[in-house]
MMTF fields as JSON, N, C-alpha, C and O atoms, coordinates in Angstrom:
{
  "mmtfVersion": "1.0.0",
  "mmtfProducer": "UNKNOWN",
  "numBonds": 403,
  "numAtoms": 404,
  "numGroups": 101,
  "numChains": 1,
  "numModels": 1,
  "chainsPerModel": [1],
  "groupsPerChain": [101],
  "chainIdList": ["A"],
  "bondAtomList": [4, 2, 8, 6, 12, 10, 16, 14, 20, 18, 24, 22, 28, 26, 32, 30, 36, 34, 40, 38, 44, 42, 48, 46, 52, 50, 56, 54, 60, 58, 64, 62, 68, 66, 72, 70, 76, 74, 80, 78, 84, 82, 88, 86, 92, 90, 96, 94, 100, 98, 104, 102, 108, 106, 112, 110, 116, 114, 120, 118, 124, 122, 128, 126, 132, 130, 136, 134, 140, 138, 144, 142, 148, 146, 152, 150, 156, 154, 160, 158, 164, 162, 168, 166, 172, 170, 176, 174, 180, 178, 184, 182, 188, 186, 192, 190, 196, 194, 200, 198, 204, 202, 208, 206, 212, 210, 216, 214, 220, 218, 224, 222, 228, 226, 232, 230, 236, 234, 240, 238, 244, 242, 248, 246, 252, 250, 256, 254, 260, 258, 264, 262, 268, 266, 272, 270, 276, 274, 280, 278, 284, 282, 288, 286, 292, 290, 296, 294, 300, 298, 304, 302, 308, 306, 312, 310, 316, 314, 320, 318, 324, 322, 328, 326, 332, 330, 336, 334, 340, 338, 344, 342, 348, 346, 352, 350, 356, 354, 360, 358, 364, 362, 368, 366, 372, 370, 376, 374, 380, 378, 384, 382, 388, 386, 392, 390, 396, 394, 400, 398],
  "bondOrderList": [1, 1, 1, 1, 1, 1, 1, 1, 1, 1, 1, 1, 1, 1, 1, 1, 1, 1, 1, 1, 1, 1, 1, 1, 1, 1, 1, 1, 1, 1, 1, 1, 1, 1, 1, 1, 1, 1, 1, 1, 1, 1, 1, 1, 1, 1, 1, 1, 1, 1, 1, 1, 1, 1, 1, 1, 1, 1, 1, 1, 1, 1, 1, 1, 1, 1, 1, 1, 1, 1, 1, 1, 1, 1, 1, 1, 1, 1, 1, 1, 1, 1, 1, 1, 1, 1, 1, 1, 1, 1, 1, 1, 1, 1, 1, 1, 1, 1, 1, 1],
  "groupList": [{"groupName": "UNK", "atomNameList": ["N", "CA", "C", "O"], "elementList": ["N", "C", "C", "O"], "formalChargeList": [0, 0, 0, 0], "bondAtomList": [1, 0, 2, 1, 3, 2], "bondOrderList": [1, 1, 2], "singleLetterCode": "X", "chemCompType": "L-PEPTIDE LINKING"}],
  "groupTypeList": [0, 0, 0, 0, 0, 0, 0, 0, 0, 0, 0, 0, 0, 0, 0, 0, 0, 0, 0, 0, 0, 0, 0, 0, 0, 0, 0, 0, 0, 0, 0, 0, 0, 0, 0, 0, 0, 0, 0, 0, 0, 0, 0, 0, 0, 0, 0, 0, 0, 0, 0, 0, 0, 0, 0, 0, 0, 0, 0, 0, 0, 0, 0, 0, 0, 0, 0, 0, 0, 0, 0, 0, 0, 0, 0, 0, 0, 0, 0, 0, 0, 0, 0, 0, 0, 0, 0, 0, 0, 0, 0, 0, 0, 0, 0, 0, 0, 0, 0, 0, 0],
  "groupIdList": [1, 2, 3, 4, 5, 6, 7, 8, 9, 10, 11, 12, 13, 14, 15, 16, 17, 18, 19, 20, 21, 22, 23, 24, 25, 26, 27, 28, 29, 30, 31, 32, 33, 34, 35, 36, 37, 38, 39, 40, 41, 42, 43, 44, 45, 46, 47, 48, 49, 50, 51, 52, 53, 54, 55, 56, 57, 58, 59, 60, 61, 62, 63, 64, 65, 66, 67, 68, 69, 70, 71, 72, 73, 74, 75, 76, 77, 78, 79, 80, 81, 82, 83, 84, 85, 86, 87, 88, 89, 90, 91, 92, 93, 94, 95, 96, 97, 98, 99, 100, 101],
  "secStructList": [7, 2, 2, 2, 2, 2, 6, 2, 2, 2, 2, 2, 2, 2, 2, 2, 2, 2, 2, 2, 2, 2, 6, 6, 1, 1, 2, 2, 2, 2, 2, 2, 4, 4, 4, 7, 7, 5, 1, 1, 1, 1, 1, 6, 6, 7, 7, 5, 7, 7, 7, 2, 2, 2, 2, 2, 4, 4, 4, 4, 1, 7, 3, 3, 3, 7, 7, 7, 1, 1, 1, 7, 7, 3, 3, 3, 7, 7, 7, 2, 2, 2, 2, 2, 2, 2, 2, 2, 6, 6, 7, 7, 1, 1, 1, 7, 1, 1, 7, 7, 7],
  "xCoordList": [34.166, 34.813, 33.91, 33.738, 33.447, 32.348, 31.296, 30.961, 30.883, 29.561, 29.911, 29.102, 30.962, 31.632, 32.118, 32.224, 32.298, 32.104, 30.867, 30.768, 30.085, 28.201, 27.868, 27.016, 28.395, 27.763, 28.363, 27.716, 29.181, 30.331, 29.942, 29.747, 29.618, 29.016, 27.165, 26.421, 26.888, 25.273, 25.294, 24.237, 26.483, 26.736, 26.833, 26.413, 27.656, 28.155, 27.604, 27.938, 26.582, 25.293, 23.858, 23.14, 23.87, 22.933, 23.248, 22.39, 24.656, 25.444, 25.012, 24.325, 25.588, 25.242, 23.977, 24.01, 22.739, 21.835, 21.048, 20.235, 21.203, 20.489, 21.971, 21.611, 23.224, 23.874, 23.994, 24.509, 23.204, 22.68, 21.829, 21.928, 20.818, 19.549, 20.061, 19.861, 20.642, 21.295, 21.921, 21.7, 22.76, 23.075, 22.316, 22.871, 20.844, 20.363, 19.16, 18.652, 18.803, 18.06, 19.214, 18.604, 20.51, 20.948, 21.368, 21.713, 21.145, 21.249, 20.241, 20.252, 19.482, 17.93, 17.505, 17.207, 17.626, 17.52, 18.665, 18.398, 19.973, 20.622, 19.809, 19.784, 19.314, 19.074, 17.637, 17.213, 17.268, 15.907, 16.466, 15.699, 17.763, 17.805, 17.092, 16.622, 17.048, 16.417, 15.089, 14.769, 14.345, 13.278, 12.469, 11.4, 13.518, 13.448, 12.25, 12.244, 11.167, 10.002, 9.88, 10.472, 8.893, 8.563, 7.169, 6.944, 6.207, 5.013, 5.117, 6.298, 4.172, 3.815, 4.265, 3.999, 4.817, 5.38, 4.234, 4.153, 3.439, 1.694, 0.744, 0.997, -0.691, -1.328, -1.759, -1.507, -2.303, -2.558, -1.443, -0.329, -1.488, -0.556, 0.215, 0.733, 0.154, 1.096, 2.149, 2.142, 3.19, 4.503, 5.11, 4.747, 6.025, 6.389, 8.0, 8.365, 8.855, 10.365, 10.686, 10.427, 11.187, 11.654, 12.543, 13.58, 12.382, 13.102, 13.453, 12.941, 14.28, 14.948, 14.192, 14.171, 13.374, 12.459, 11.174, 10.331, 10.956, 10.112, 10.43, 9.618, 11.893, 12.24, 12.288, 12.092, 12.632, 13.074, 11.899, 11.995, 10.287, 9.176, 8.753, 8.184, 8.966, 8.372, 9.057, 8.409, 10.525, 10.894, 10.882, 11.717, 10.353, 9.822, 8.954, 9.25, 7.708, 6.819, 7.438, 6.64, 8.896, 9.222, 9.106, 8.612, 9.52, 9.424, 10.438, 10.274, 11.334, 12.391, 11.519, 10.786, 11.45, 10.893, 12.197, 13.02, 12.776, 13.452, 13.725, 12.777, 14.768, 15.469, 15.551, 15.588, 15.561, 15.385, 16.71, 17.615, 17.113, 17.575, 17.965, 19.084, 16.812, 16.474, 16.481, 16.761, 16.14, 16.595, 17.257, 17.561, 17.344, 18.047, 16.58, 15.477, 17.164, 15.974, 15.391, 15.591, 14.886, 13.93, 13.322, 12.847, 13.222, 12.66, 10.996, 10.641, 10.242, 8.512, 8.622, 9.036, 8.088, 7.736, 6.281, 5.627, 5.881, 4.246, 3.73, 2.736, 4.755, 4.475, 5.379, 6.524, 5.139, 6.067, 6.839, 7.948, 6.366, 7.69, 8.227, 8.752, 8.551, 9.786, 10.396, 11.36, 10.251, 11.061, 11.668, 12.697, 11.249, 11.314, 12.667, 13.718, 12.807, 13.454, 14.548, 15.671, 14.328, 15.531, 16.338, 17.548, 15.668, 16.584, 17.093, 18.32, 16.629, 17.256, 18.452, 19.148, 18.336, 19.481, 20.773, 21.815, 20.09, 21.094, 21.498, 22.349, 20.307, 19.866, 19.201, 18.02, 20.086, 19.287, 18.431, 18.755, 17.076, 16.289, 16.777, 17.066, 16.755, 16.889, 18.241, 18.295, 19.1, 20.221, 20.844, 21.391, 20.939, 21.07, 22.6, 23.409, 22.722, 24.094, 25.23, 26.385, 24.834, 25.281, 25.809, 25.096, 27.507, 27.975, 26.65, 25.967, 26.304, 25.81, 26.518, 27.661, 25.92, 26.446, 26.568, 27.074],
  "yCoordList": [22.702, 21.51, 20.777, 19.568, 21.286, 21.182, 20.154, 19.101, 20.526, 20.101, 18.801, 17.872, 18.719, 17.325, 15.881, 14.703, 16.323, 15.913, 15.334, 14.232, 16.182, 15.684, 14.899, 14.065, 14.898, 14.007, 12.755, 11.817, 12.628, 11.443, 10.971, 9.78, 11.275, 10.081, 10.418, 10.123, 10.787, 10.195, 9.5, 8.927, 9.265, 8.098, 6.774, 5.686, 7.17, 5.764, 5.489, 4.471, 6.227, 5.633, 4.73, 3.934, 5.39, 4.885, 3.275, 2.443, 3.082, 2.339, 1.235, 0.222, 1.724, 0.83, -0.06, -1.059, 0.82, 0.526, -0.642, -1.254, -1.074, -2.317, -3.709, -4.884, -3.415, -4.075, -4.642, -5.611, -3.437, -4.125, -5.258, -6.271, -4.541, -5.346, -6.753, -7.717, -7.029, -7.996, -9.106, -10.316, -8.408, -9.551, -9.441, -10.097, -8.703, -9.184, -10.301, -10.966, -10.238, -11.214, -12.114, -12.874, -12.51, -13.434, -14.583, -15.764, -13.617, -13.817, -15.16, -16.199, -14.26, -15.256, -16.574, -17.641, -15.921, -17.397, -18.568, -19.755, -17.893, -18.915, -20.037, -21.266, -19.355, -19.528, -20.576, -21.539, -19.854, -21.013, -22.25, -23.147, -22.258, -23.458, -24.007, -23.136, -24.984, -25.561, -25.386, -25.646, -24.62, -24.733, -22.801, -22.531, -21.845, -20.698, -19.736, -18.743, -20.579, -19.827, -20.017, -20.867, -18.939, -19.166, -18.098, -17.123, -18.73, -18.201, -16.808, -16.491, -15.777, -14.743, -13.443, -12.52, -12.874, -12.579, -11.07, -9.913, -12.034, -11.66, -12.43, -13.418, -11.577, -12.162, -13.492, -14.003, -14.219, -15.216, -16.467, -16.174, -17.773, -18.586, -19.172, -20.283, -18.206, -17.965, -18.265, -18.02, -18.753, -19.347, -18.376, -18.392, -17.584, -16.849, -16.616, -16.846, -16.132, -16.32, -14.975, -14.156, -14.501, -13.169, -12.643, -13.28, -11.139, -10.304, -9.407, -9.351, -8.394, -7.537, -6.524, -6.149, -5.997, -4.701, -5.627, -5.013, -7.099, -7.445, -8.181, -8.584, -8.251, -8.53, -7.309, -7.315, -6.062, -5.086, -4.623, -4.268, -4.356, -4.171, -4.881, -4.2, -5.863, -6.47, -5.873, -5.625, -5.673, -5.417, -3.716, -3.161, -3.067, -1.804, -1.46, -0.619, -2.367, -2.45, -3.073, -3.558, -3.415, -3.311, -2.234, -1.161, -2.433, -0.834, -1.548, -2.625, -0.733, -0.615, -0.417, 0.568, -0.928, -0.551, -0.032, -0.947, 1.329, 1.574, 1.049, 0.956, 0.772, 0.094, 1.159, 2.388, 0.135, 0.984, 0.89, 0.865, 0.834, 1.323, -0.74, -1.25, -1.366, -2.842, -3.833, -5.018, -3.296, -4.245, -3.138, -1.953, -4.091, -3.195, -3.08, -3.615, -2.356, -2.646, -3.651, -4.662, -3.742, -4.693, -4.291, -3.156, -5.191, -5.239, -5.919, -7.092, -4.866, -5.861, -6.266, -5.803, -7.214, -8.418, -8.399, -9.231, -7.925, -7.684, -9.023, -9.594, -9.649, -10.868, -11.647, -11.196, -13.213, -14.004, -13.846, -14.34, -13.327, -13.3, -12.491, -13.287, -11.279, -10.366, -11.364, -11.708, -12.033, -12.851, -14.161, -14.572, -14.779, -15.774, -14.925, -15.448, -13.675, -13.024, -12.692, -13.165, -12.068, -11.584, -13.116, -13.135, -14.286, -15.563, -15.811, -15.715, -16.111, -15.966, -15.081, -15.253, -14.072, -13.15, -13.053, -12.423, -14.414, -14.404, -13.464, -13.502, -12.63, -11.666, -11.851, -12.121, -11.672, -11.502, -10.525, -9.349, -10.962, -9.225, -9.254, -8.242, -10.62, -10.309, -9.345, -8.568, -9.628, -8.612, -7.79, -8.129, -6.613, -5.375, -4.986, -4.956, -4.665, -4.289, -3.28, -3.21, -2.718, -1.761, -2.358, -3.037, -1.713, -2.857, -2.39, -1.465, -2.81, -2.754, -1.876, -2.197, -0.608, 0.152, -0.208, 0.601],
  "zCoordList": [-26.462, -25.95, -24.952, -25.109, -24.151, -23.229, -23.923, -23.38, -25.01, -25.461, -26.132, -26.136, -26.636, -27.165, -25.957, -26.299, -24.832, -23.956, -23.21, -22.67, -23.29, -23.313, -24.186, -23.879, -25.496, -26.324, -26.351, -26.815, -26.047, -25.725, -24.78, -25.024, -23.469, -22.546, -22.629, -21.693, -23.359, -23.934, -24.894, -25.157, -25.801, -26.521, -25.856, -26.251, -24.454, -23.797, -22.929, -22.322, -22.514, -22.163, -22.593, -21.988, -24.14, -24.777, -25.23, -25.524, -25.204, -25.804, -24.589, -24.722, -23.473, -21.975, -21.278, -20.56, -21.856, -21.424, -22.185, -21.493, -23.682, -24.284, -23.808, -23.732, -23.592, -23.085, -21.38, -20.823, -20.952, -19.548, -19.111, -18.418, -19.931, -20.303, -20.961, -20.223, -22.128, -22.676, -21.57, -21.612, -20.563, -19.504, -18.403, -17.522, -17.807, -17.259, -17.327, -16.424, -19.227, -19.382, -19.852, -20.604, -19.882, -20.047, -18.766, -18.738, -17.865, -16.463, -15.771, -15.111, -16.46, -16.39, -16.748, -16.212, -18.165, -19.192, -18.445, -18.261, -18.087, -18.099, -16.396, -16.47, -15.209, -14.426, -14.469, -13.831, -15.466, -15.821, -16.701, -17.049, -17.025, -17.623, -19.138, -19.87, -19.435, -20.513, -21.48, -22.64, -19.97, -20.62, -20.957, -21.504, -20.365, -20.511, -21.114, -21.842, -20.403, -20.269, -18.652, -17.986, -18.139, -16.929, -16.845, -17.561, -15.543, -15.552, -14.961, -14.823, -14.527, -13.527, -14.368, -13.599, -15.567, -16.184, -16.498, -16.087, -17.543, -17.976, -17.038, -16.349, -17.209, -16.314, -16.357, -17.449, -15.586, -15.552, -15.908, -15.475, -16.586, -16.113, -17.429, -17.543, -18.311, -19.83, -19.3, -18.093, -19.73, -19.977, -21.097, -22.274, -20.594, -21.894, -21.379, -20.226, -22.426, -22.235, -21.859, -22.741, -20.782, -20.149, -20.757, -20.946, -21.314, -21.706, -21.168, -20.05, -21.435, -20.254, -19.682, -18.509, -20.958, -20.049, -19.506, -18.853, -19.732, -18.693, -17.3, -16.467, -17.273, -16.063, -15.156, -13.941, -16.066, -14.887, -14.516, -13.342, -15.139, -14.812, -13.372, -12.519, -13.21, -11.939, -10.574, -9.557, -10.717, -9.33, -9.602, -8.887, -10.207, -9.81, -8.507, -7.657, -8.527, -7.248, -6.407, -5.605, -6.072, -4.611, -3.672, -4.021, -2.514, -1.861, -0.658, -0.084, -0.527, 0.859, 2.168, 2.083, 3.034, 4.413, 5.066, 5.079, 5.718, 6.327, 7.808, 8.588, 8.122, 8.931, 10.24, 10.305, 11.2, 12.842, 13.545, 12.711, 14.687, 15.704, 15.773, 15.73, 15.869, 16.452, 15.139, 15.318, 13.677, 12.673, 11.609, 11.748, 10.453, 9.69, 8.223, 8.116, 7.575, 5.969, 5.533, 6.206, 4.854, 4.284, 3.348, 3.299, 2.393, 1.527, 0.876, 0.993, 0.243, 0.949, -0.714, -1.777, -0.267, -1.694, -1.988, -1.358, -2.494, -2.944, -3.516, -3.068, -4.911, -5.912, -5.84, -5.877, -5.699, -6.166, -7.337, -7.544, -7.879, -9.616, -8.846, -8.067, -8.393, -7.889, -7.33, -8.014, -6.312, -5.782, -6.438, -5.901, -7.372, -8.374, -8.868, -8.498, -9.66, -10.314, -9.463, -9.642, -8.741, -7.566, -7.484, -7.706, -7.183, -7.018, -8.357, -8.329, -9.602, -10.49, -11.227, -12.227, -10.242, -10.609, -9.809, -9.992, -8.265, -7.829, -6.345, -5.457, -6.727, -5.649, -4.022, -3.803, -3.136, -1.814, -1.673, -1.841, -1.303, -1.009, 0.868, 1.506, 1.407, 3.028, 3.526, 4.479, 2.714, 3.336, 2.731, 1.681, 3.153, 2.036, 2.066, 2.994, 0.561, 0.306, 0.93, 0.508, 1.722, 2.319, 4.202, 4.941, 4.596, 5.776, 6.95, 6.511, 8.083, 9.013, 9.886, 10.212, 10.4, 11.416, 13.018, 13.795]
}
């Protein structure tokens, strides 16, 4: 019984994850509007239309700076496309999801 249970939510996982992807590049496209290419993607200054595993590639190289006593977290922005993307998604990197102690 056990094992039928395992396979049932690795079904509904597998199931989850191209449907994530699906609305986070729909997320996108819709945010870019009309013309749903945008640069920084590939190197150099190609214009190409964002797909889901290449949106989620960029904000990998973020990195959290932990928060002190005197501010709170932060988030370091290495590339403009992370941040391009994060606004397109709608995303604050300045204030973090979690309430303030």
């Amino acid at each position: 019984m056990q094992d039928n249970k395992r396979v049932t939510v690795l079904v509904a996982v597998i199931c989850l994850a191209p449907f994530v992807f699906c609305l986070i590049e729909r997320q996108v496209l819709r945010a870019l509007g009309g013309g749903q290419k945008m640069p920084g993607l590939y190197p150099g200054t190609q214009m190409v239309r964002p797909t889901g595993p290449m949106i989620l590639c960029h904000p990998s190289g973020l990195r959290l700076r932990v928060g002190h006593a005197t501010g709170p977290p932060t988030i370091v922005i290495s590339r403009g496309v992370q941040l391009h993307l994060l606004d397109l998604l709608g995303l604050e990197p300045i204030r973090p999801r979690w309430p303030e102690t």
